[in-house]
C-alpha positions, 0 to 999 in steps of 0.5 A: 498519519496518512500516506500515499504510497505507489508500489510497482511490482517487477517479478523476475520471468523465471521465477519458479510458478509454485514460488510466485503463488506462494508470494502471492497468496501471503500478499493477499493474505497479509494486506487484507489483514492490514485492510481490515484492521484500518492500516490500509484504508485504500487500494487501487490499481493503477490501470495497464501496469502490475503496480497500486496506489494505496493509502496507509494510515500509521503512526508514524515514518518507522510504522510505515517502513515496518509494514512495508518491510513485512510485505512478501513481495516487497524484494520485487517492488520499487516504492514511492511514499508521499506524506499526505496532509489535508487540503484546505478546500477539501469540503469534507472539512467544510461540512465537518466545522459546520 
């Protein structure tokens, strides 16, 4: 199944410099592993703002909230999913029944 899902990233100010590197090289780490192995097929950022919108491909609803549980800096973020299901006139589909 595949999902769209914004995350929008609000570290506290005060966080401690070597906690926040930390956080954020096991991020990296951790959604690059997920990357490689097909999980998460796209990722973009969202111009101006400390947010992305990616694409995951999972199993199901429980797969999806277990790889967004596990990210490190899933305390620090607000989350948006959207089921996605193909469009008709989607022409990748076209040229695929040709």
């Amino acid at each position: 199944m595949l999902f769209a899902v914004k995350m929008d990233v609000h570290l506290p100010a005060d966080m401690d410099p070597d906690v926040k590197a930390d956080i954020l090289a096991r991020e990296k780490a951790y959604s690059q592993k997920l990357q490689k192995s097909g999980v998460w097929p796209h990722i973009w950022r969202c111009a101006g703002q400390y947010s992305n919108l990616s694409v995951l491909d999972v199993d199901d609803n429980d797969r999806l909230h277990e790889v967004l549980s596990q990210l490190p800096l899933f305390p620090y973020m607000n989350i948006e999913v959207t089921p996605l299901a193909t469009h008709p006139s989607d022409i990748a589909l076209l040229e695929q029944d040709s």
